[in-house]
C-alpha positions as MATLAB code, in Angstrom:
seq = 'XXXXXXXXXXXXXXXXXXXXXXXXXXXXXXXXXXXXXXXXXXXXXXXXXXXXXXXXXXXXXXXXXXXXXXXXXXXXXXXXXXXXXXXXXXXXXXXXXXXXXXXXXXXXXXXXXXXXXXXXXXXXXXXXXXXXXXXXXXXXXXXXXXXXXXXXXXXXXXXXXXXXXXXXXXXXXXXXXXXXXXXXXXXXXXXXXXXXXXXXXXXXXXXXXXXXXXXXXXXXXXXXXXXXXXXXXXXXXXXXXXXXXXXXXXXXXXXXXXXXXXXXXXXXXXXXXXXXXXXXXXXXXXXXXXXXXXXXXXXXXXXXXXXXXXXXXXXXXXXXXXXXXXXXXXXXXXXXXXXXXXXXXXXXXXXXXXXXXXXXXXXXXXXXXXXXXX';
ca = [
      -3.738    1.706  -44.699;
      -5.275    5.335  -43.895;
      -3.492    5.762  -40.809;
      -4.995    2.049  -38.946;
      -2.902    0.501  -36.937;
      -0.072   -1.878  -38.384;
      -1.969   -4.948  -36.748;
      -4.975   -4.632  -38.639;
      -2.718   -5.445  -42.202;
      -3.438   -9.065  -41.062;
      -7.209  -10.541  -40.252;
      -7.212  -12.963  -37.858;
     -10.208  -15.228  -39.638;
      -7.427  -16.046  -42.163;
      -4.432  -16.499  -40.009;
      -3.722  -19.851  -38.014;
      -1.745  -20.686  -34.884;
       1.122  -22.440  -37.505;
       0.971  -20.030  -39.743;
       4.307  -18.341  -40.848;
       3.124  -14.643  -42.356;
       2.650  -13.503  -38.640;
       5.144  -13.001  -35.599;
       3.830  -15.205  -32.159;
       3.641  -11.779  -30.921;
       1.053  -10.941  -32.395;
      -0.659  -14.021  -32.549;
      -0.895  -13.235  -28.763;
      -2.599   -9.966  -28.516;
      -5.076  -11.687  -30.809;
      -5.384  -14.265  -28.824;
      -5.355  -12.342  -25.431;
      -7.979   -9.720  -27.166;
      -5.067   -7.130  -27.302;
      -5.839   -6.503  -30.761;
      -9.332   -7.071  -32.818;
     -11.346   -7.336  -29.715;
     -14.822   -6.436  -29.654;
     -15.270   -3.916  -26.707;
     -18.273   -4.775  -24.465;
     -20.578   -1.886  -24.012;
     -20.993   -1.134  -19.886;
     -24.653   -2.420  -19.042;
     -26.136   -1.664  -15.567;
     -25.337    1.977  -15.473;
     -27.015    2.403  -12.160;
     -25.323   -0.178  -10.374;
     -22.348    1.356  -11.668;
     -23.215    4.591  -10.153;
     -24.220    3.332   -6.861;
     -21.015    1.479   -6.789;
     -19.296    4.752   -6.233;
     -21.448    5.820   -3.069;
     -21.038    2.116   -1.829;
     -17.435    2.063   -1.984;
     -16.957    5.298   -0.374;
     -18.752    4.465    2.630;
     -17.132    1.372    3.347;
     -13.580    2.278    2.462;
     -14.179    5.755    4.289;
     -15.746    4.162    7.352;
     -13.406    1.300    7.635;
      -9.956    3.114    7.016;
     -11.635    5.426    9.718;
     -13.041    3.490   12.303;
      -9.545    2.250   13.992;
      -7.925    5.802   13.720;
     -11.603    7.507   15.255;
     -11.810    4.617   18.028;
      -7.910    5.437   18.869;
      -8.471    8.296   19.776;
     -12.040    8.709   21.736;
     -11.322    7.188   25.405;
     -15.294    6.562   25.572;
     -14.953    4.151   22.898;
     -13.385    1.020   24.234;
     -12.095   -0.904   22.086;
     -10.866   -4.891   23.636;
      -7.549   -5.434   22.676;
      -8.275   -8.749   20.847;
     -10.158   -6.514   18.492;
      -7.961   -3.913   17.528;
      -4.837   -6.618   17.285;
      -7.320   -8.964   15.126;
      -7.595   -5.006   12.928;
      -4.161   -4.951   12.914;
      -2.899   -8.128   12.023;
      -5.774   -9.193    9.548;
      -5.183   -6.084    8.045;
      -0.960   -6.867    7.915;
      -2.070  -10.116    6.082;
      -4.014   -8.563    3.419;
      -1.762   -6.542    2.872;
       0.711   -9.311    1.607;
      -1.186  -10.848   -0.533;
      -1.940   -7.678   -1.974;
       1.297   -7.437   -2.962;
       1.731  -10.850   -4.555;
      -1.778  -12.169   -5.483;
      -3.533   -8.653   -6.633;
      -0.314   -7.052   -7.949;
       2.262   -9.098   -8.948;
       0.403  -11.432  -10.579;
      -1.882   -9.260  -12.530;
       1.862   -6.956  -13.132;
       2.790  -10.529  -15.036;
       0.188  -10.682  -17.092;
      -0.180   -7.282  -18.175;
       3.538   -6.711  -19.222;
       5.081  -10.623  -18.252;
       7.079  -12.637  -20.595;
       4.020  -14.656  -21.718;
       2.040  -11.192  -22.229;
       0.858   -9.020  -25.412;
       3.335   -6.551  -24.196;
       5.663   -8.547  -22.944;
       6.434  -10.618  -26.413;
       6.349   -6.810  -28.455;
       8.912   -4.732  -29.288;
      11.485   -4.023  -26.755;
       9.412   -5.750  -23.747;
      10.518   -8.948  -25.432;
      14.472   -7.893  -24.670;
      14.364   -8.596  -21.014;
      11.798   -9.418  -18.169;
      11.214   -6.075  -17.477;
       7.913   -6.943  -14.712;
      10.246   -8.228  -11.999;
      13.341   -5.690  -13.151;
      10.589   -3.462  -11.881;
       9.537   -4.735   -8.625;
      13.156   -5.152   -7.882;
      13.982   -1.917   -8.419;
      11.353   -0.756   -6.340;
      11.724   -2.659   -3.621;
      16.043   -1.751   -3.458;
      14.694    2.353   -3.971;
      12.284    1.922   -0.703;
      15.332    0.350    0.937;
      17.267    3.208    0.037;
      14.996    5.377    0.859;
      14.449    3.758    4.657;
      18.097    3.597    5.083;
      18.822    6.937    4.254;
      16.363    8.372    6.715;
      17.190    6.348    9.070;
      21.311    6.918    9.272;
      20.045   10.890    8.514;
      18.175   10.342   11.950;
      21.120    8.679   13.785;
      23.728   11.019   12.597;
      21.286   13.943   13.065;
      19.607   13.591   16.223;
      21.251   10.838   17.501;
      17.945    9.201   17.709;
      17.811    5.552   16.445;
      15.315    5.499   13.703;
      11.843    4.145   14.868;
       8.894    2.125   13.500;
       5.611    0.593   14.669;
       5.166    1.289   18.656;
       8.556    1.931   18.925;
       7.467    5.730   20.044;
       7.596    5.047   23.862;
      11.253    3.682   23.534;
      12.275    6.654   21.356;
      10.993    9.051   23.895;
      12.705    6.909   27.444;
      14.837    5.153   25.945;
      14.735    1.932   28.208;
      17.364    0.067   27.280;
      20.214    2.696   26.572;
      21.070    5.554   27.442;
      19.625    8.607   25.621;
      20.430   11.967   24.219;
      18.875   13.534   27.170;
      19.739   10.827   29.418;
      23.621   12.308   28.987;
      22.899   15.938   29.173;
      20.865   15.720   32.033;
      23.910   13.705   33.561;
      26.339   15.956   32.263;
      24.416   19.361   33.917;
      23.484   17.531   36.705;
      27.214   17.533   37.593;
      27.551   21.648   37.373;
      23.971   22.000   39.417;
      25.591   21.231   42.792;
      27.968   24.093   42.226;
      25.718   26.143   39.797;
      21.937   26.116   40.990;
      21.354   28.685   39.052;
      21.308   26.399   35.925;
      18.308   24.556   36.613;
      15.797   26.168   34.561;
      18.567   25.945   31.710;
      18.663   21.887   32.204;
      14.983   21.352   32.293;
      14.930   23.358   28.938;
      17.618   21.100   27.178;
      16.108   18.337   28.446;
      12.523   19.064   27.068;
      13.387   20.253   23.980;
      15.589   16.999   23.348;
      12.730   15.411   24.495;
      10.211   16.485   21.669;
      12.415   16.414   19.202;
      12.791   12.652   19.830;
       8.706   12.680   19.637;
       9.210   14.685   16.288;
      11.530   12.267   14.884;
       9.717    8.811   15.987;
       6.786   10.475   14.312;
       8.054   11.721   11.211;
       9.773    8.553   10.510;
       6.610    6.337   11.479;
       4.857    8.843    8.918;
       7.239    8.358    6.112;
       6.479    4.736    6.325;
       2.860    4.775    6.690;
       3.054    7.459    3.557;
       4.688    4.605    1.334;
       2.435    1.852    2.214;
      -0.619    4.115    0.871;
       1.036    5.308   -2.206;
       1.156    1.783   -3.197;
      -2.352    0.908   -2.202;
      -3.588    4.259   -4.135;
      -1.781    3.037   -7.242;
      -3.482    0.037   -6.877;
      -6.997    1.553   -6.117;
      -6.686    4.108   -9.350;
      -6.626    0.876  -12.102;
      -9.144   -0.944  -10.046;
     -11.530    1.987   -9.896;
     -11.103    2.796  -13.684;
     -11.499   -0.979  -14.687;
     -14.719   -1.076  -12.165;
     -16.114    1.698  -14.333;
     -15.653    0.874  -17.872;
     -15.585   -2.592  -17.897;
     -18.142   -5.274  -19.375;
     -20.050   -8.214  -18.671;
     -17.433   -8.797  -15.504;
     -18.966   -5.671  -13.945;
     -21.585   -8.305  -11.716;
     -18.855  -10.701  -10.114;
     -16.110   -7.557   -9.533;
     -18.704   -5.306   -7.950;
     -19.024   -7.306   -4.401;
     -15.590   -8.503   -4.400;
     -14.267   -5.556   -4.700;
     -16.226   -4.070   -2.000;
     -14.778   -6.002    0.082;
     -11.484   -5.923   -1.092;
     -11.349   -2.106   -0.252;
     -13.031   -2.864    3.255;
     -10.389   -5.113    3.970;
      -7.413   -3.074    2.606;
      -9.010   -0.053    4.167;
      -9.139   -1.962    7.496;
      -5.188   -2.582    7.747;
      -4.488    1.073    6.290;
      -6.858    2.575    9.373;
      -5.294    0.245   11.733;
      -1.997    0.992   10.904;
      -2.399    4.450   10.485;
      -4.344    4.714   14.412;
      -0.411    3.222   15.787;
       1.233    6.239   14.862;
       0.517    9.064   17.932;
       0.348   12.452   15.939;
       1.563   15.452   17.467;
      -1.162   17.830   18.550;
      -2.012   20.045   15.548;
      -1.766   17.409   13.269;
      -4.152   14.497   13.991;
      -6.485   15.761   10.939;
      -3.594   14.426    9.187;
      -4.861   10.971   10.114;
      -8.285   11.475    8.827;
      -7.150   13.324    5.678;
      -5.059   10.259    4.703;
      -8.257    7.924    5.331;
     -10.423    9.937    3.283;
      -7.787   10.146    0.611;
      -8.230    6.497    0.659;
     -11.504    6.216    0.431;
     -12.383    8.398   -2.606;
      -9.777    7.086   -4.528;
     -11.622    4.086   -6.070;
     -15.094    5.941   -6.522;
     -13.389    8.866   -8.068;
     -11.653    6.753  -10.483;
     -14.818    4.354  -11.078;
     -16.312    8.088  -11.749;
     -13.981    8.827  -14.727;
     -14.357    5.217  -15.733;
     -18.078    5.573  -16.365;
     -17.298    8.885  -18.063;
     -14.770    7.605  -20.645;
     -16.361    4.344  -20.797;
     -17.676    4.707  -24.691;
     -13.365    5.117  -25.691;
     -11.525    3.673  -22.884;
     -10.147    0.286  -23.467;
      -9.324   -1.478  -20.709;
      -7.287   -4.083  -22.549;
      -5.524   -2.198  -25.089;
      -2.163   -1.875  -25.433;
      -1.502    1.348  -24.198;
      -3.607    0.443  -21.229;
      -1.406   -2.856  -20.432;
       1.743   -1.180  -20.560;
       0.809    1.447  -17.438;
      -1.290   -0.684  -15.693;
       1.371   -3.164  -15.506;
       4.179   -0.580  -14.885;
       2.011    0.519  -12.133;
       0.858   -2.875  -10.549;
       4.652   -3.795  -10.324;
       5.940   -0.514   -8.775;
       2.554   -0.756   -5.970;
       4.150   -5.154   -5.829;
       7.034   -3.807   -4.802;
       6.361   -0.917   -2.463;
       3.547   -3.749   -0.671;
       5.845   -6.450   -0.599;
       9.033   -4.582    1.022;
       6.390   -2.437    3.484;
       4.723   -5.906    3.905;
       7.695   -8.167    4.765;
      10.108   -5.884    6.144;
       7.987   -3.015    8.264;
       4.522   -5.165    9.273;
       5.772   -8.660    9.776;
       9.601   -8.396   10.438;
       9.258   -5.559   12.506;
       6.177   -6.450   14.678;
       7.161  -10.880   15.006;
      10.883  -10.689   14.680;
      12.033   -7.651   16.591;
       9.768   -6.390   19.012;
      11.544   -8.330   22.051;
       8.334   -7.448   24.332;
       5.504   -8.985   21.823;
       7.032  -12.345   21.484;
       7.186  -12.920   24.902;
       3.573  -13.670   25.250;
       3.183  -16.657   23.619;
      -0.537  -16.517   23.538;
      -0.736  -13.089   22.030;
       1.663  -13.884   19.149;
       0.162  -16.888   18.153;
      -3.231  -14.976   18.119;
      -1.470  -12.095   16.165;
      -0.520  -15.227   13.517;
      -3.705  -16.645   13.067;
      -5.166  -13.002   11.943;
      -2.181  -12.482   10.124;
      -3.072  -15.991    7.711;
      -6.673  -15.311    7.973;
      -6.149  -11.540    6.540;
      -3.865  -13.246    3.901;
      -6.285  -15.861    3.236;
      -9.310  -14.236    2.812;
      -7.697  -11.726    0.466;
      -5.820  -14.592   -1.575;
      -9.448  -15.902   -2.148;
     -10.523  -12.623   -3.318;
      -8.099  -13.255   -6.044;
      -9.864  -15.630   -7.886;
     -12.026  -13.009   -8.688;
     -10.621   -9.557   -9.102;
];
């Protein structure tokens, strides 16, 4: 065979569906262009290139524009706008996670896939074995810090714009709540101990700020870990592929607008400690030169890179069901069950929460329709 492949042995002009010669396995890959497909050469180089300028202004500038706006008081931004941010951007994030990753995880490495029917793919369902055991490590993960936090600090572990209650703690009492109590006691004997007090109290009280923050940072961090993952195939299919160049080029601009949107809104709720706010921006430009840079190397391997090989499938499908199952735990569990099942003080305005739903299902809904494309 001088070293081919051990596919090629048969030629699919003289094998039928019912023939018997050939595993359904490989029927397949025929069939789903796995094997024996004719690679379409990239046409419209220069819309290929500008694609990488256009995408990293609009990902750049929308990822940005929430955290910038946050933080410049001559910048007003209405509230109905920056929830309407928020919330449309929580939506697209779950369907993110089930209509651009799972889905496309399925058919890359599913039961009904090239992969998926070969070798030792074919011994289990492997996709969803993955997203399960992604979305149990992330639990782990936010369990873990959080009873660290607890035990540590005797902080309870925080999420969302649950930084104010960290730092007063309205509800309970706090850390410094009982050593200010507990000193208070010794000061009308001991006045002397006042500037010790208002030192334990101010350090406990920034090292509850540390810890909302650092938590609220850890979360953030895995919700665009598995947005990157999911940026790095779409940027490399963007830049090699073939005659589907011309419908994936405007939906995927604003794809990455509208994923950049929640990421940027999400990213301006956590308060940064001063020193440290360039974090924010460094994290939204990561973001945005993700996909170009990857629709970069796409263009430059796009004479040998096969975006449908086998090879190809198998980590592009490993990777789309890890990033399904970071999404869909960071989308259920930290955007909607934290900010519509336990903030006590958002559902008690009626008004706002139903507005907060209708940007949720129009964020979802909008980027579900996207999927019929890309």
């Amino acid at each position: 065979m001088g070293g081919e492949p051990w596919w090629k042995q048969w030629n699919p002009d003289n094998i039928t569906l019912s023939d018997t010669t050939t595993t359904d396995a490989w029927k397949t890959c025929v069939i789903q262009g796995v094997y024996w497909s004719d690679k379409d050469q990239p046409r419209w180089l220069g819309a290929r290139i500008s694609s990488i300028f256009v995408i990293l202004f609009v990902s750049t500038a929308f990822t940005m524009f929430p955290v910038f706006s946050s933080r410049r008081s001559w910048l007003r931004i209405p509230q109905w706008v920056y929830l309407f941010a928020r919330y449309f951007g929580t939506g697209v994030i779950v369907a993110t996670a089930f209509i651009h990753l799972l889905d496309p995880a399925y058919s890359e490495i599913g039961g009904s896939s090239c992969v998926g029917m070969s070798g030792n793919w074919a011994i289990y369902s492997w996709c969803p074995a993955i997203v399960l055991a992604t979305i149990f490590g992330i639990f782990f993960v936010d369990l873990g810090s959080a009873l660290y936090v607890e035990r540590r600090f005797g902080i309870q572990h925080q999420h969302g714009d649950g930084i104010e209650d960290a730092i007063v703690r309205k509800n309970e009492p706090s850390v410094s709540e009982d050593v200010e109590r507990s000193d208070l006691e010794h000061e009308r004997s001991h006045n002397s101990k006042d500037d010790k007090l208002t030192d334990i109290a101010s350090s406990v009280s920034s090292e509850a700020v540390t810890v909302s923050f650092e938590s609220q940072f850890g979360a953030f961090l895995v919700l665009e870990f598995g947005v990157i993952f999911h940026s790095v195939m779409i940027g490399l299919n963007l830049g090699s592929c073939g005659d589907e160049f011309s419908t994936l080029y405007p939906v995927l601009v604003f794809h990455q607008s509208f994923e950049g949107l929640g990421i940027g809104a999400r990213l301006s709720a956590i308060r940064f400690p001063e020193g440290k706010i360039w974090w924010a921006y460094g994290l939204c430009l990561i973001y945005g030169l993700t996909t170009p840079v990857c629709v970069a190397i796409g263009l430059g391997v796009r004479n040998s890179y096969e975006g449908n090989s086998y090879a190809v499938n198998v980590v592009s499908g490993i990777l789309d069901a890890i990033s399904a199952g970071i999404l869909i735990y960071t989308g259920l569990v930290e955007l909607l069950a934290r900010d519509f099942m336990f903030d006590e003080n958002r559902t008690k305005d009626v008004k706002k929460i139903i507005y907060m739903i209708i940007c949720t299902l129009w964020g979802a809904g909008l980027m579900a329709l996207l999927g019929k494309w890309a």
